[in-house]
VOBA-1610 file (N, C-alpha, C; in pm, whole numbers, padded with zeros to 5 digits, always signed):
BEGIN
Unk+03464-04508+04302Unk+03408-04601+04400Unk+03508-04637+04509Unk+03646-04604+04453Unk+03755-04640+04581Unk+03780-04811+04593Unk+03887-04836+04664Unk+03919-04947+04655Unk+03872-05003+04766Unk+03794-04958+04897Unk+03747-05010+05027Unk+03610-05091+04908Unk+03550-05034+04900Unk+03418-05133+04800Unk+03430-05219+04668Unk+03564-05183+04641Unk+03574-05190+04496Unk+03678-05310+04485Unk+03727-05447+04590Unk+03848-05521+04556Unk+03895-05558+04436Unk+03973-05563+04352Unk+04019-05626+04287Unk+03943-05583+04159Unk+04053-05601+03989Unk+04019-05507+03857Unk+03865-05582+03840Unk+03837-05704+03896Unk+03736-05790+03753Unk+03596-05682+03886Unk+03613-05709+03979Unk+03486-05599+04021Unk+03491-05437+03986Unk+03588-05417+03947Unk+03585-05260+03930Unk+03549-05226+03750Unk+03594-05376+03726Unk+03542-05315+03550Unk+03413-05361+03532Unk+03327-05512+03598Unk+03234-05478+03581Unk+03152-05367+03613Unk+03144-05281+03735Unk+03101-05197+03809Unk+03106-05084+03656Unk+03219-05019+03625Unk+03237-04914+03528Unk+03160-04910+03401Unk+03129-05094+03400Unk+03053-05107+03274Unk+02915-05088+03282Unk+02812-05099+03402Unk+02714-05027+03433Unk+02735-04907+03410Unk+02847-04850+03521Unk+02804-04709+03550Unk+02813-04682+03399Unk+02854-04713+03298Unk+02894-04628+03127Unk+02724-04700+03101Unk+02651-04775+03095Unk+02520-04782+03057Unk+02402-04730+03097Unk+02444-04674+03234Unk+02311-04691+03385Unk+02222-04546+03254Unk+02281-04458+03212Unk+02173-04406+03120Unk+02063-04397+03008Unk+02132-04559+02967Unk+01993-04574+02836Unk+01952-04688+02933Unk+02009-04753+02990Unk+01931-04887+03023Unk+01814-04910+03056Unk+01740-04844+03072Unk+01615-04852+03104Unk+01513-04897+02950Unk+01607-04886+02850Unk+01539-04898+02698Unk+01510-05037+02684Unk+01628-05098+02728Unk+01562-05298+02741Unk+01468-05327+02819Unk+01396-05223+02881Unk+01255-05253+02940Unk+01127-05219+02858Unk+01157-05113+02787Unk+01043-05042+02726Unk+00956-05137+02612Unk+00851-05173+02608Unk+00762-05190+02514Unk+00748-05142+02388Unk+00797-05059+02354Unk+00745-04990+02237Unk+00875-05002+02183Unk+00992-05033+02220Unk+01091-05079+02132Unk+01105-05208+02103Unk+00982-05304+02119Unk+01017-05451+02077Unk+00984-05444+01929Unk+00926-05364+01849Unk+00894-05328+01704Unk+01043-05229+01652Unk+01068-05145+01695Unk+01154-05112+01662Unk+01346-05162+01610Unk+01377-05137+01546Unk+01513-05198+01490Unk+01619-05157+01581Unk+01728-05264+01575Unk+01831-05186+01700Unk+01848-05320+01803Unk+01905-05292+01904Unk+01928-05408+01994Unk+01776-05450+02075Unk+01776-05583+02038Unk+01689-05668+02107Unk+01647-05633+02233Unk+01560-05651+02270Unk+01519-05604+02389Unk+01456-05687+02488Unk+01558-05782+02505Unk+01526-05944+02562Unk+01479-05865+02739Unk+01585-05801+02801Unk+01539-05755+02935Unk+01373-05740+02906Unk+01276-05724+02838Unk+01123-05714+02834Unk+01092-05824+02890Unk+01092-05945+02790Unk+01096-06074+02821Unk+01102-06104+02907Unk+01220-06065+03003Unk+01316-06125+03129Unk+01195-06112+03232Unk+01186-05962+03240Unk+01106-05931+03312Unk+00949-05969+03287Unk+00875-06027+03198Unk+00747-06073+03216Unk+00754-06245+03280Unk+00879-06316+03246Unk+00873-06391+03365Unk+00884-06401+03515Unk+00954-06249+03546Unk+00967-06250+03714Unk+00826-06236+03722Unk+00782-06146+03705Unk+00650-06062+03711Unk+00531-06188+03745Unk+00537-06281+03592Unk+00440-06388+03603Unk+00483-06489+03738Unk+00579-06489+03747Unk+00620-06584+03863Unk+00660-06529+04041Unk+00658-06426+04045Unk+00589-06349+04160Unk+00462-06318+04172Unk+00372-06329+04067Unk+00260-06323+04093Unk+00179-06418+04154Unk+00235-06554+04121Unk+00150-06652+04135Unk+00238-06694+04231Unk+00334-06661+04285Unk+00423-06715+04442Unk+00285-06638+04546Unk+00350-06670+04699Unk+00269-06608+04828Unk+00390-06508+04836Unk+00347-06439+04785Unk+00547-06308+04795Unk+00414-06211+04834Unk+00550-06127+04961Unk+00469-06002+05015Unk+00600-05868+04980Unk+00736-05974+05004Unk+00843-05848+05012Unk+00956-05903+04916Unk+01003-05801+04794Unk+01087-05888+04699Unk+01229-05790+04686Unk+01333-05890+04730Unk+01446-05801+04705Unk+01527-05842+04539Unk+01633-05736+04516Unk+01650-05742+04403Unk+01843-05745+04392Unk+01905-05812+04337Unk+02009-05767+04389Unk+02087-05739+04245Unk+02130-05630+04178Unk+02163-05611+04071Unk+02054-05543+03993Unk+02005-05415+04068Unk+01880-05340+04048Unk+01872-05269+03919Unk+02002-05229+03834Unk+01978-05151+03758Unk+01913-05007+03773Unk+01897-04952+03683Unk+01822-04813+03740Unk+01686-04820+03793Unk+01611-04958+03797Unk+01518-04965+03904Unk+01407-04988+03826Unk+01405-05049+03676Unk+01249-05072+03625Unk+01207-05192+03670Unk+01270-05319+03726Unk+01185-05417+03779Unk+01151-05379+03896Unk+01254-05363+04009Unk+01168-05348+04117Unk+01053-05249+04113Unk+01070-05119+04044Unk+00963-04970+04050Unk+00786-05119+03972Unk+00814-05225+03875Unk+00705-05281+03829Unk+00657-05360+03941Unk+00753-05370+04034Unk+00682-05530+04109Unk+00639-05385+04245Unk+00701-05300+04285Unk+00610-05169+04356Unk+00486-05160+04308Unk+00445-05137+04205Unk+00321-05127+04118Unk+00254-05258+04148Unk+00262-05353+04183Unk+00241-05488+04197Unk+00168-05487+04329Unk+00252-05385+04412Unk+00198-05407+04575Unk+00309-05487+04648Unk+00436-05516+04597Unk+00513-05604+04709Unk+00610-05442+04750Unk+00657-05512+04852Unk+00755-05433+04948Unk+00907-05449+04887Unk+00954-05343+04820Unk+01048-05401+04752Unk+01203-05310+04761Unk+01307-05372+04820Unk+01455-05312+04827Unk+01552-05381+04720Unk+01645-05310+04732Unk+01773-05409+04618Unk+01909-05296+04655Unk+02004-05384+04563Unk+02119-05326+04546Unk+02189-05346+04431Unk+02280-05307+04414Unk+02331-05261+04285Unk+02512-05260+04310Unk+02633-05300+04173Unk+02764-05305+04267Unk+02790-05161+04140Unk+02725-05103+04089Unk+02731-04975+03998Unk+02678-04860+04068Unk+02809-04791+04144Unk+02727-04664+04167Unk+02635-04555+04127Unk+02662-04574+03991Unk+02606-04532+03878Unk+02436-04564+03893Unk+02414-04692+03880Unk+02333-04768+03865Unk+02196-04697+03961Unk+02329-04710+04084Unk+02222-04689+04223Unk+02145-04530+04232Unk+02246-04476+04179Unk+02222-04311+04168Unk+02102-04330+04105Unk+02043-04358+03959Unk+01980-04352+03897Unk+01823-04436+03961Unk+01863-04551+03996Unk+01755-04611+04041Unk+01700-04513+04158Unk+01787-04450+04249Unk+01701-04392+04383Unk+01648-04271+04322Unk+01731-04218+04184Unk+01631-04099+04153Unk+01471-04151+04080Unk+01490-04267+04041Unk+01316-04299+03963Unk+01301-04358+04129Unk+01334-04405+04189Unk+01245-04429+04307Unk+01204-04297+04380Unk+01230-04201+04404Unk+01221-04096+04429Unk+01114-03999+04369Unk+01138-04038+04231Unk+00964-04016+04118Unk+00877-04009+04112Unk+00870-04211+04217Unk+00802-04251+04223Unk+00730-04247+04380Unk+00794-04166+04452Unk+00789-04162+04582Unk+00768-04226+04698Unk+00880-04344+04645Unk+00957-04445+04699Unk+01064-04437+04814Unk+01079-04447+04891Unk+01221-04424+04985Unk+01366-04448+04860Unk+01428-04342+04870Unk+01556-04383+04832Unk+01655-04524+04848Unk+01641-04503+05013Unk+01754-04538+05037Unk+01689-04717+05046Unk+01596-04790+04995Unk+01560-04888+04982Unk+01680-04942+04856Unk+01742-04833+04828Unk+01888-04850+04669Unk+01957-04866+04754Unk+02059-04960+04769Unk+02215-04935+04809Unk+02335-04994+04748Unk+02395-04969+04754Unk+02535-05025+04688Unk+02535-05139+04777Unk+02607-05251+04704Unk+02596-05371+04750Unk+02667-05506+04659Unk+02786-05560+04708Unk+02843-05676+04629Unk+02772-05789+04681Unk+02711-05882+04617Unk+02632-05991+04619Unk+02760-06133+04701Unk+02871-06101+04673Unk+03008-06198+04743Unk+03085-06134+04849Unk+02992-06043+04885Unk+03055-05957+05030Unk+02929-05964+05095Unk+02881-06039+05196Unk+02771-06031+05266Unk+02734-05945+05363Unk+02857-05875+05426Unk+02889-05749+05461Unk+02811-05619+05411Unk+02828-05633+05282Unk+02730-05538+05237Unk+02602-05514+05220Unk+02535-05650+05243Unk+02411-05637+05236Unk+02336-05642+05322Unk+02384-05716+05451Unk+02348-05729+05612Unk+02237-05559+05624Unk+02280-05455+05593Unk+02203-05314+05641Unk+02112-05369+05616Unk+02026-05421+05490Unk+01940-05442+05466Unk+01804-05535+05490Unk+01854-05584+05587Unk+01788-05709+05631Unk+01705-05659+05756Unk+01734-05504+05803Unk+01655-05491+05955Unk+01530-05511+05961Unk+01455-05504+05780Unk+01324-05545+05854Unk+01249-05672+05790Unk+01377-05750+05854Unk+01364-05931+05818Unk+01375-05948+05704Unk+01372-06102+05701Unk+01451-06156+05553Unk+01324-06133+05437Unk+01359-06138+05305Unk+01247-06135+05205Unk+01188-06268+05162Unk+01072-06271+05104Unk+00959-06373+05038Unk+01080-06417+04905Unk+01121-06281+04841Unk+01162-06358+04688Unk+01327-06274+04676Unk+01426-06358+04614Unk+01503-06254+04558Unk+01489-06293+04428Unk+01510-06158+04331Unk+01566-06211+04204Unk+01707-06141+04152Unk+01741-06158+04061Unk+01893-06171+04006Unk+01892-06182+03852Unk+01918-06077+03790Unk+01897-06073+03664Unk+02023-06019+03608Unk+02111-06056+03542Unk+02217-06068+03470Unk+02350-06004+03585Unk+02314-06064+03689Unk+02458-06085+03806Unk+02522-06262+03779Unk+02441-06325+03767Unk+02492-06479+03793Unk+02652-06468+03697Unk+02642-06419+03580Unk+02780-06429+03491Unk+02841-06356+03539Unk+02888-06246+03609Unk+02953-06160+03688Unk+03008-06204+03794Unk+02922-06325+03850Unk+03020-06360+04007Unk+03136-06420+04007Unk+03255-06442+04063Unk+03315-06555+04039Unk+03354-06661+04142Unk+03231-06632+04218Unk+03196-06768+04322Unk+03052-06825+04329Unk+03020-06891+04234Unk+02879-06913+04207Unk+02799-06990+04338Unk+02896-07034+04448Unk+02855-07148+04576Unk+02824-06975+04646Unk+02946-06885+04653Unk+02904-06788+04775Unk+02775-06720+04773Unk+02762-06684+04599Unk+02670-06633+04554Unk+02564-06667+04597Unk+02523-06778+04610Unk+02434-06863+04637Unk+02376-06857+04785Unk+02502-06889+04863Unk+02480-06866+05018Unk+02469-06705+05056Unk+02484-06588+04989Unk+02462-06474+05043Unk+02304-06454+04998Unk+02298-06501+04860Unk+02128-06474+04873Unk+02063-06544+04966Unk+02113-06678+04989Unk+02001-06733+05136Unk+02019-06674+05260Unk+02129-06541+05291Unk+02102-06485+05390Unk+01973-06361+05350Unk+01951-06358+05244Unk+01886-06275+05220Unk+01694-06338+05193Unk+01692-06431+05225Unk+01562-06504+05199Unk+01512-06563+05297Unk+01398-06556+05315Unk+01304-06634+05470Unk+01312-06781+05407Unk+01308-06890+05533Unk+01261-07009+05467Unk+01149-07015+05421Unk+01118-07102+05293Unk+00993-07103+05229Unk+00996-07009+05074Unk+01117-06910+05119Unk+01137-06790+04963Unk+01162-06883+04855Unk+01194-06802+04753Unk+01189-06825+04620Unk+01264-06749+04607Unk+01390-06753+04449Unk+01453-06734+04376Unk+01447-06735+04241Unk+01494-06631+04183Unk+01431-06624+04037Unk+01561-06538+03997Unk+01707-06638+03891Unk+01826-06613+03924Unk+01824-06617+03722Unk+01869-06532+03668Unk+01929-06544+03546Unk+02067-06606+03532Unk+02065-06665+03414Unk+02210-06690+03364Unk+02191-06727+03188Unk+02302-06694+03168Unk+02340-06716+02983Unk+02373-06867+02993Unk+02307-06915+02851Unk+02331-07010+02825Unk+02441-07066+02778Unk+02498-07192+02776Unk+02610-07239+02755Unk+02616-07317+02633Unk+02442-07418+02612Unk+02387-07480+02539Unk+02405-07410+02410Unk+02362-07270+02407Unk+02306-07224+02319Unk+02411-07219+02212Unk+02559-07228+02246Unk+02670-07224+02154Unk+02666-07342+02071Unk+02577-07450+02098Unk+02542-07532+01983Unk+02519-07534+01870Unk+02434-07369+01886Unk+02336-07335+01773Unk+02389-07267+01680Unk+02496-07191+01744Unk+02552-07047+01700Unk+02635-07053+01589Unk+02720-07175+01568Unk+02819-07231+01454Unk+02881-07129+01417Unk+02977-07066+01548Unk+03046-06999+01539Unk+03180-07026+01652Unk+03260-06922+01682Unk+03362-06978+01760Unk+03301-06994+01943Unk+03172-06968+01992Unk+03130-07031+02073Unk+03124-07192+02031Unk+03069-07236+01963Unk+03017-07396+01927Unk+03187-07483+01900Unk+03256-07413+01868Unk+03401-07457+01855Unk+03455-07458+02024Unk+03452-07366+02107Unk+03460-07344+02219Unk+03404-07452+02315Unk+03311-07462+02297Unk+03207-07569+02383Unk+03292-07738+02310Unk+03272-07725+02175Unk+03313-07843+02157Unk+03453-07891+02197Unk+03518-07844+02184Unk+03727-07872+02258Unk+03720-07879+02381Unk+03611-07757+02456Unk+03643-07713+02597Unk+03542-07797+02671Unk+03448-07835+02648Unk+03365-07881+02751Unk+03348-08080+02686Unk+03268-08078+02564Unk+03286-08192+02529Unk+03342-08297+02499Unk+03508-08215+02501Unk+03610-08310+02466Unk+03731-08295+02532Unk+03662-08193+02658Unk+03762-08138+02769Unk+03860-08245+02822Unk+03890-08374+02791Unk+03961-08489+02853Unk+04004-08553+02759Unk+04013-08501+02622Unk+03993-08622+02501Unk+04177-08568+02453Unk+04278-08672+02475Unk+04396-08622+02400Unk+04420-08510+02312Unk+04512-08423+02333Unk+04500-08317+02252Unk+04552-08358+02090Unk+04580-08435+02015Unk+04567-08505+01881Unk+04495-08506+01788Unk+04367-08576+01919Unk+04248-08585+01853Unk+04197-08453+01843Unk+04160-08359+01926Unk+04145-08228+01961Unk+04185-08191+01854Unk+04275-08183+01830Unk+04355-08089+01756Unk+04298-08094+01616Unk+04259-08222+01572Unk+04189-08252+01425Unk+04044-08214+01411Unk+03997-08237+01519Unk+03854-08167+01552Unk+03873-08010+01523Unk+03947-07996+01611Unk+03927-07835+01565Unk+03985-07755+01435Unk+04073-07816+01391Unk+04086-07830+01216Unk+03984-07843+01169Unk+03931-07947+01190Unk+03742-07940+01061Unk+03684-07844+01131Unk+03600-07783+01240Unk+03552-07685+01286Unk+03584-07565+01203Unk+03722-07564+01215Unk+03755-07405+01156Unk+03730-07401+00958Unk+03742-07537+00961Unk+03648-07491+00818Unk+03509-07510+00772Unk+03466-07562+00895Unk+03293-07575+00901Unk+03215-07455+00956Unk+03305-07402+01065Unk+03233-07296+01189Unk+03283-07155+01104Unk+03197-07068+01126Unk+03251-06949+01116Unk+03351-06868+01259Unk+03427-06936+01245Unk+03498-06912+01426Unk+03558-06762+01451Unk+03536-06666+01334Unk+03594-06526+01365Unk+03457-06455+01416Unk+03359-06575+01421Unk+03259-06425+01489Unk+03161-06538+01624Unk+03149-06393+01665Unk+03130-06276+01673Unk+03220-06220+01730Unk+03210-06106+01650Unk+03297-06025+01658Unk+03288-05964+01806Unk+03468-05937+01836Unk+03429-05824+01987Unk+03341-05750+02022Unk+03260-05745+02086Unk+03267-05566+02113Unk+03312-05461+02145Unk+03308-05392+02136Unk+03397-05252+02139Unk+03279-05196+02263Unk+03423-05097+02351Unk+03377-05001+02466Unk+03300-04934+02425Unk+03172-04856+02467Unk+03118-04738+02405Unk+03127-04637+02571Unk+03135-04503+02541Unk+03179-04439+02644Unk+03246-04439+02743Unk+03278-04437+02869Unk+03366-04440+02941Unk+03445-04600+02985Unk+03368-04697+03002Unk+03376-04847+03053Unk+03397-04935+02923Unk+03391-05034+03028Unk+03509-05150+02941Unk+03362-05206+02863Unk+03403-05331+02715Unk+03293-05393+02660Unk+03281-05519+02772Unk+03184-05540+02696Unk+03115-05705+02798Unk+03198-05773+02715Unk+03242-05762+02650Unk+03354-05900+02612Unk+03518-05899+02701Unk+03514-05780+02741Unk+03628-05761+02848Unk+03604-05764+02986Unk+03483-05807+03029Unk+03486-05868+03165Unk+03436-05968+03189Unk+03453-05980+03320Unk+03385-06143+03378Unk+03247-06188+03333Unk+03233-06229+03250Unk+03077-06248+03213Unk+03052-06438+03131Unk+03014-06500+03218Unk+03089-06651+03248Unk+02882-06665+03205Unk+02943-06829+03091Unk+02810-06893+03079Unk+02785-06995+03163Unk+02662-07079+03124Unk+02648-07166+03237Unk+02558-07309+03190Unk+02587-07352+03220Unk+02544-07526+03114Unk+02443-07585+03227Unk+02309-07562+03154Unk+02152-07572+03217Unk+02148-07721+03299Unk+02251-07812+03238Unk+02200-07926+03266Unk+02291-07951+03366Unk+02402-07842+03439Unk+02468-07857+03542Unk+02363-07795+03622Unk+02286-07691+03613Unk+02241-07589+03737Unk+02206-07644+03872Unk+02097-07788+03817Unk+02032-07819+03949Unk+02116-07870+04029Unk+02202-07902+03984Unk+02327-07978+04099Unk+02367-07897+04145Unk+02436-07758+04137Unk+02500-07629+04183Unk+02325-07607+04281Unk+02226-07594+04270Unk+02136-07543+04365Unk+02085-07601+04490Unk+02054-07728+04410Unk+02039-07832+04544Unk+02172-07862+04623Unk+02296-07837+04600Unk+02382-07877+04696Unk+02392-07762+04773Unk+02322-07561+04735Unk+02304-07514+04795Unk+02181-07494+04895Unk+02141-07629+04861Unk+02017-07651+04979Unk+01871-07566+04914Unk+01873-07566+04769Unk+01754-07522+04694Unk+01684-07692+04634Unk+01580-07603+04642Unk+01444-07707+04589Unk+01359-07674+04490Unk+01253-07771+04410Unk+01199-07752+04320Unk+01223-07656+04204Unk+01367-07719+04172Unk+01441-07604+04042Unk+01359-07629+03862Unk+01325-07524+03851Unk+01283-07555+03727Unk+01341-07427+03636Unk+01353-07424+03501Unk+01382-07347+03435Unk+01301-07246+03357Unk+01302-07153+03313Unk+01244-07063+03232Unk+01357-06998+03117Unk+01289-07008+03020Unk+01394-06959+02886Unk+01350-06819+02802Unk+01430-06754+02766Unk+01404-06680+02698Unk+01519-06607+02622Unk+01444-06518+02557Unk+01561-06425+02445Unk+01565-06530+02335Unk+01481-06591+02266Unk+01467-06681+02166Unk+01592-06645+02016Unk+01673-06738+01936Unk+01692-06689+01821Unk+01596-06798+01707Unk+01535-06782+01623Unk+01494-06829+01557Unk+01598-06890+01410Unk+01725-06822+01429Unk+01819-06895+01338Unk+01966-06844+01414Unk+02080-06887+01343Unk+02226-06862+01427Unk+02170-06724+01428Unk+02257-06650+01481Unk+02291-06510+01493Unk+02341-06410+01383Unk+02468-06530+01364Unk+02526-06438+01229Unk+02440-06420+01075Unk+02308-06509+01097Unk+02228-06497+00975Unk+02128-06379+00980Unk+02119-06330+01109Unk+02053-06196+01124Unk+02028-06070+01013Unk+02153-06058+00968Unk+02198-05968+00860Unk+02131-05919+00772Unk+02011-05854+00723Unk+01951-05915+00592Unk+01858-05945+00636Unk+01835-06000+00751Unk+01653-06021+00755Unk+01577-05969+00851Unk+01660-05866+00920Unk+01637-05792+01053Unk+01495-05780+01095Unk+01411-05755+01045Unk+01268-05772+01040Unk+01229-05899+01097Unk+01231-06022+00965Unk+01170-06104+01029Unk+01220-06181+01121Unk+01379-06185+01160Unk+01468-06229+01282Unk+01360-06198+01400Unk+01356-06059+01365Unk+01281-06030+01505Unk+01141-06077+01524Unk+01071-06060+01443Unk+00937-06101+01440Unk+00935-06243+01476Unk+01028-06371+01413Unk+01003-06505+01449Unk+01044-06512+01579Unk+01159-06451+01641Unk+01194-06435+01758Unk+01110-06418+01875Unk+01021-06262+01838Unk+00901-06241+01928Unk+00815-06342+01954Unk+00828-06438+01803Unk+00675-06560+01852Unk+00710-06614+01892Unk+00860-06662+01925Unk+00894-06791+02003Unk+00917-06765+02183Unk+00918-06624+02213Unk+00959-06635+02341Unk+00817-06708+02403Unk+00826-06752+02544Unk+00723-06816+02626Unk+00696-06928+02532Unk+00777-07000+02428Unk+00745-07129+02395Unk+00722-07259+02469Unk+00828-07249+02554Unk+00850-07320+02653Unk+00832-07449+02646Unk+00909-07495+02570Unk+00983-07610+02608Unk+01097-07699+02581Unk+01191-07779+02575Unk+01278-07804+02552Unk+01392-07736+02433Unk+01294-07705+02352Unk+01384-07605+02250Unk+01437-07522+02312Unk+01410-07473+02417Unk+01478-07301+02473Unk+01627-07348+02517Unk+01636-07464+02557Unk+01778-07507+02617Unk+01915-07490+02453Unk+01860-07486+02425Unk+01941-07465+02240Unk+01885-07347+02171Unk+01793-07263+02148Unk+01763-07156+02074Unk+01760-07078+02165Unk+01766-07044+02266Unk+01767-06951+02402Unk+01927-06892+02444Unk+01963-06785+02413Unk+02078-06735+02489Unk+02064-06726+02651Unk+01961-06733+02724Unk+01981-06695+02879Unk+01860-06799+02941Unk+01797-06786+03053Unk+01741-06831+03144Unk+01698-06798+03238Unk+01573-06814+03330Unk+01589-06799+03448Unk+01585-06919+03507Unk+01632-06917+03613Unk+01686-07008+03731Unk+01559-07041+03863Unk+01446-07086+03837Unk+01342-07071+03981Unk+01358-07166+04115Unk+01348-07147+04216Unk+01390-07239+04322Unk+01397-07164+04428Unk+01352-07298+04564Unk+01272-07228+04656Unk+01362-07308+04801Unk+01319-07216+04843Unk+01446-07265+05002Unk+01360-07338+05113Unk+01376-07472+05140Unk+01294-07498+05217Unk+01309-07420+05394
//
């Protein structure tokens, strides 16, 4: 990718860590693996809330920024909206313009594109700003969540809508593991003498299971998601981060349900999943604690 597009290691390893996935990824979309055993397949989910919530917006043209190989936008094409994106995985982009291409789509509606370089995305705007963007597992990747913010509103007409993922922060409540130890020192008691701290996290470590979860490990060429920038985000901060970016009517959407910690998975793989499946679109306050992610909705006056 070179270093003119590529500044600095934390953009070049996320970037590598697409390009090492951009070939199965399209499997966290598929249907017919939500029965099947193996990794969850929350991206399904993800995507029946954009879907439901572009449907019922006045959206004519929806950009995408963090396209992946192209199964949301190629669904919301099928939809009838007018739809471009970009991608900071060359990898990514390759793949998406070849299923757009499939689909006999313009290619070059794909482009490479950093969401904190506005520079890059300006090409895209010649034929005016869009109705909707969405943003599906970029928000933990940025590490300017204000710029982030202001480059998608160059990218949105007044009146658009936003439909922005992020991982939950909450959810380490649940997990009673070394997230919930994490949250508790770092965020809840982020000011509290380190003494006290210090005894807190003594009982933790014999209450919490704090060695897991375990790393992940690289698979093929790129780094794991535990080795890059991939930052949570505490639900009950969001609306303040949106409205001071001059967003309105923020409401939340939850999904990727666990129906127990994580580490109890083990052993019941079946019905993990099955209680899991019934809880997504529960919707309501539980998702802020049994929910690993979110979407983010909000509209620009």
């Amino acid at each position: 990718m070179g270093d003119r597009s590529m500044p600095g290691d934390v953009k070049h390893d996320i970037a590598k860590l697409y390009d090492a996935e951009s070939g199965d990824y399209h499997q966290m979309y598929q249907r017919e693996n939500l029965e099947k055993p193996g990794r969850y397949p929350a991206n399904y989910f993800r995507l029946q809330i954009l879907v439901s919530r572009l449907a019922s917006a006045n959206v004519k043209r929806v950009y995408e920024v963090g396209v992946g190989e192209g199964t949301p936008l190629l669904t919301m094409a099928k939809m009838g909206f007018e739809v471009a994106g970009c991608d900071i995985s060359q990898e990514m982009v390759a793949a998406a313009r070849r299923n757009f291409k499939a689909q006999h789509l313009a290619e070059n509606l794909i482009q490479w594109g950093d969401v904190e370089d506005s520079a890059t995305l300006a090409g895209q705007l010649a034929g005016g700003r869009f109705d909707a963007v969405i943003a599906a597992g970029v928000m933990p990747h940025v590490r300017n969540d204000r710029l982030f913010l202001e480059n998608v509103k160059m990218l949105l007409r007044p009146g658009g809508k936003v439909l922005i993922e992020f991982r939950n922060k909450l959810f380490s409540l649940f997990t009673m593991n070394r997230y919930t130890k994490e949250f508790i020192l770092d965020d809840l008691l982020g000011t509290v003498p380190a003494p006290v701290k210090d005894r807190v996290a003594a009982e933790l470590d014999k209450r919490l299971a704090t060695d897991l979860p375990k790393q992940r490990q690289a698979t093929g060429d790129g780094p794991s998601y535990d080795a890059i920038l991939a930052k949570f985000h505490n639900p009950l901060e969001l609306e303040e981060l949106y409205t001071a970016a001059g967003f309105k009517n923020f409401r939340l959407h939850w999904y990727h349900y666990h129906p127990a910690p994580p580490m109890l998975e083990g052993g019941m793989e079946a019905a993990f999943r099955q209680a899991a499946m019934a809880l997504e679109h529960e919707g309501t306050w539980r998702g802020m604690f049994l929910c690993s992610a979110g979407v983010v909705e909000a509209d620009l006056p």
